[in-house]
C-alpha positions as CSV (number, residue, x, y, z in Angstrom):
1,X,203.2,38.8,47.1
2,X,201.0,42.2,47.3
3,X,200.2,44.1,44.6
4,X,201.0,47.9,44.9
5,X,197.2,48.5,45.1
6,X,197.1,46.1,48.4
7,X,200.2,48.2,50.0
8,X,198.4,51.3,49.0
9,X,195.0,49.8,50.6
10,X,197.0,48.6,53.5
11,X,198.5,51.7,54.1
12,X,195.1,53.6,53.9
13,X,194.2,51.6,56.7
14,X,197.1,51.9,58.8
15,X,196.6,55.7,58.3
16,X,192.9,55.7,59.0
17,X,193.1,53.5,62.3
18,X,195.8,55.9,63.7
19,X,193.4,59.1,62.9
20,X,190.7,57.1,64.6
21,X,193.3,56.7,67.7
22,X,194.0,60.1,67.6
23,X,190.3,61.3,67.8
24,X,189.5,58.5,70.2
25,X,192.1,60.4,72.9
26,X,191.1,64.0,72.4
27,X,187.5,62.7,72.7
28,X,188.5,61.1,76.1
29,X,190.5,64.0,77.3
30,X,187.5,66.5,76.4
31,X,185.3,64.2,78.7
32,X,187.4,64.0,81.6
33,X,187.8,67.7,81.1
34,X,184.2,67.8,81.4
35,X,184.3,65.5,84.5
36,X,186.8,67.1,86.1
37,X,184.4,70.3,85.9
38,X,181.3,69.2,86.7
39,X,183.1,67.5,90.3
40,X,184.4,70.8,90.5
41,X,180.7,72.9,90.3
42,X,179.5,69.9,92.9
43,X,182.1,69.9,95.6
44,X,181.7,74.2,95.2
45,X,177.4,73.8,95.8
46,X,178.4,71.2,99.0
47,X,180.9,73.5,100.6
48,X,178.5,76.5,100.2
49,X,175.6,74.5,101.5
50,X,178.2,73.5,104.2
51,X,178.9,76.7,105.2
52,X,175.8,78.1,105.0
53,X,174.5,75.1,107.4
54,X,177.6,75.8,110.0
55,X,176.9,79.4,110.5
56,X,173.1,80.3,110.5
């Protein structure tokens, strides 16, 4: 059987590997908000260029 020290350990852990879940999908939603962005700055430069080309 486990000693209250090993559910206490046990339960540390449990804690800290959801935290780390946590942080691990705000970190991925920041970088696809970043993605999402910098696709966004790109397609803008390619329809300016675009439109540029098609009426000079």
């Amino acid at each position: 059987m486990s000693t209250p020290d090993e559910s206490e350990e046990r339960a540390r852990n449990r804690q800290i590997a959801q935290n780390e879940q946590r942080r691990k999908a705000v970190t991925a939603i920041r970088v696809s908000g970043w993605a999402i962005f910098i696709t966004f700055v790109i397609a803008a430069i390619v329809a300016g260029i675009v439109w540029a080309w098609t009426h000079r």
